[in-house]
N, C-alpha and C positions, 0 to 999 in steps of 0.2 A: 539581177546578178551584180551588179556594182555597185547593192546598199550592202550586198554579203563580204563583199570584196573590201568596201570602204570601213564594214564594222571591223572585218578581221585584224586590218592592217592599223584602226585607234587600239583596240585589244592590244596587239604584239607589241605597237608602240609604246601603250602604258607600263606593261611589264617591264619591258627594255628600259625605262626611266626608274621604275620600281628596283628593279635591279644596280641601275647604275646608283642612285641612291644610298642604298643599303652599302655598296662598295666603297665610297668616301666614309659612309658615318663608320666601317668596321676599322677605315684606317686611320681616321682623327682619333678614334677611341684608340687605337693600339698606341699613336704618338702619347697623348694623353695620361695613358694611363697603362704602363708595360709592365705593371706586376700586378696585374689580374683589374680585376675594378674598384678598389678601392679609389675612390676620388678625390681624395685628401692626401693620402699618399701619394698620386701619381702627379699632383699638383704641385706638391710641396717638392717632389725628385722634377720637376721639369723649371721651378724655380729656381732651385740650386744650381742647376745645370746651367744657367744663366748667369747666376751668380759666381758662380767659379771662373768664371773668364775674368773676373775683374772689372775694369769700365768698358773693354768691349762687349762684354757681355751685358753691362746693365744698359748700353746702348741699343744692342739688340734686342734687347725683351721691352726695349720702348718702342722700338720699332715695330716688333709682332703683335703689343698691346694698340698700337695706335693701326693696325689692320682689323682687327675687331671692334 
């Protein structure tokens, strides 16, 4: 009874990671890339975005690039 109990409970947990997963990568993609998935485009609008601030901004995007 508590190899049934021990299987269920790695099951649920896997999904529940499965799950949580999927939930970050939907929302890095939406930052990413907000006009559909084009990769190039959403790249190029999140660079600008950056770039329009001026040096605070090209400050920041050293900062986000030096976290990857």
């Amino acid at each position: 009874m508590a190899d049934v109990a021990s299987t269920v409970n790695s099951v649920v947990g896997g999904i529940v990671s499965l799950i949580k997963g999927l939930v970050v990568f939907f929302v890095f993609a939406n930052i990413l890339y907000p006009t559909g998935m084009d990769p190039v485009l959403g790249l190029t609008e999140l660079v600008n975005s950056f770039m329009d601030g001026g040096l605070a901004g090209l400050l920041a995007l050293l900062i986000f690039v030096s976290f990857l």
